[in-house]
C-alpha positions as CSV (number, residue, x, y, z in Angstrom):
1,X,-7.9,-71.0,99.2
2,X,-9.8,-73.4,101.3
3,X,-9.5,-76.8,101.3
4,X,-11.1,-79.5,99.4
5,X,-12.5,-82.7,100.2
6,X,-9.9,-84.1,97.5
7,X,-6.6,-82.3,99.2
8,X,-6.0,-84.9,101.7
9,X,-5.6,-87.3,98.7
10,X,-3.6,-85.2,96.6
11,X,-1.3,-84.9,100.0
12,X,-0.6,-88.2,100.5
13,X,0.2,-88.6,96.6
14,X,2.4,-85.6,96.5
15,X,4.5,-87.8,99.6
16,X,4.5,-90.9,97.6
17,X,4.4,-90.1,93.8
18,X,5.0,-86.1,93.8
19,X,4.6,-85.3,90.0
20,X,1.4,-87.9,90.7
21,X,0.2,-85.3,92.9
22,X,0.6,-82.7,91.3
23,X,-1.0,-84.1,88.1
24,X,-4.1,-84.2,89.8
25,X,-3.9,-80.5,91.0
26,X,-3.3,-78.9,87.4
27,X,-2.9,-81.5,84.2
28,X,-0.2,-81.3,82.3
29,X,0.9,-77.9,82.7
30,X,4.4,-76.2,83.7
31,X,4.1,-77.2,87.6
32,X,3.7,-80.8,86.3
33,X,6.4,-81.1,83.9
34,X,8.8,-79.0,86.7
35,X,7.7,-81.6,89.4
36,X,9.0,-84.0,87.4
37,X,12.7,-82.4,86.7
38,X,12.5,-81.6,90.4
39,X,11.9,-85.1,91.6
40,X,14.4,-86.7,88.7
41,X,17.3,-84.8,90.4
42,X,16.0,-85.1,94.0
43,X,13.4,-86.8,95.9
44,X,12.7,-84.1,98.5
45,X,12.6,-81.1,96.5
46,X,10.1,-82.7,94.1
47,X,8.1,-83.1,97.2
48,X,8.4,-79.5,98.8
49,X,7.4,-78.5,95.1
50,X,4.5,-81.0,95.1
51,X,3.4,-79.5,98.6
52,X,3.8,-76.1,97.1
53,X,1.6,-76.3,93.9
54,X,-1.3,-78.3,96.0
55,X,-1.6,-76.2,99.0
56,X,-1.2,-72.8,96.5
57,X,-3.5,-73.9,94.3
């Protein structure tokens, strides 16, 4: 899909804050509430997961 003007935003969240990021991509759905395991048991893979769900989406 082609990029938004709001991706480069929800990029730099998904770095910081990844469940943040991916909040703004799809609500509180599945990918959100797995973001947030992902980034309780590790930092990074909540990240590549964050990445993941922004750049598929």
């Amino acid at each position: 899909m082609p990029l938004t003007i709001t991706d480069p935003i929800k990029l730099i969240f998904a770095i910081l804050l990844p469940p943040l990021g991916v909040f703004l991509e799809v609500g509180f759905k599945g990918p959100f509430w797995i973001n947030i395991i992902l980034t309780l048991l590790g930092y990074i893979p909540g990240i590549i997961h964050a990445l993941y769900v922004i750049l598929k989406h």
